[in-house]
N, C-alpha and C positions, 0 to 999 in steps of 0.2 A: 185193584191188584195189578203189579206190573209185569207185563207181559216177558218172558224167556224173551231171548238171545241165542239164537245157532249160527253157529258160522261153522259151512262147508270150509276147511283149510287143507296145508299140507306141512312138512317139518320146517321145512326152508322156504318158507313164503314173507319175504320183505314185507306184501301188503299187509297180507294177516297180521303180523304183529302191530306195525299203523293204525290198524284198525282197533285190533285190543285195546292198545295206550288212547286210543283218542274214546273206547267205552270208560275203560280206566275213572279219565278224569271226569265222564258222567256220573262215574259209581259204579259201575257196570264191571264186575270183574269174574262175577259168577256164568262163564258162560258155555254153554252146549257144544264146542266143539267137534264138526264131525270130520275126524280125519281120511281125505278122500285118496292119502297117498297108501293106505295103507290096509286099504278094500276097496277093492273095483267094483264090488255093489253098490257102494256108497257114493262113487264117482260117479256111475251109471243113472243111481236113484236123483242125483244133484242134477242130473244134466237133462232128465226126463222133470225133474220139479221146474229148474229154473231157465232152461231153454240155453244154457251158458257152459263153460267149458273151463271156465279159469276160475282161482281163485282168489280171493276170497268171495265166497257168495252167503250174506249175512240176511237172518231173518230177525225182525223183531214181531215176536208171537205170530203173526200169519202173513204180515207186511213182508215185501220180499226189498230190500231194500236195493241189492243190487251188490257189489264188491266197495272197496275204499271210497273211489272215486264218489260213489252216490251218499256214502253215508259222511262223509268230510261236507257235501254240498249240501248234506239235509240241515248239519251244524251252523253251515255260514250262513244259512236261509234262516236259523231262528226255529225251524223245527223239529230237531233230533230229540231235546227235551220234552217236549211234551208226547212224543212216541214213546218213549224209553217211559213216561210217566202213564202209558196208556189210552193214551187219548190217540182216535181214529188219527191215520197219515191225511 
């Protein structure tokens, strides 16, 4: 079973969208968005999960991947695929 997709975002985030188009071309388009611009709980709860403050901050199933930058690196590295397919990081 392949594991959810969340990404902490916000309306005007250059990355976040980066980030969608580069799940996009995995397949990945189904994804959890949780908008942090538009509940401070959600900001609060992002910042207490992933120790971070900006966004995007993506998870795949429990894996914290980290924002664009980590998930673009997991791709060049030859491992995005087989997370996105559920196999351990």
């Amino acid at each position: 079973m392949k594991p959810r997709v969340t990404m902490y975002t916000t309306a005007y985030c250059g990355y976040c969208r980066r980030a969608e188009r580069l799940l996009a071309t995995k397949g990945i388009t189904d994804i959890d968005a949780i908008r942090v611009d538009e509940d401070a709980a959600a900001r609060i709860s992002m910042m207490e999960r992933t120790g971070r403050r900006t966004v995007p901050q993506i998870y795949i199933g429990d894996f914290h991947v980290g924002g664009y930058d980590e998930l673009a690196a997991l791709d060049r590295a030859g491992r995005l695929d087989a997370l996105l397919a559920g196999a351990a990081a």
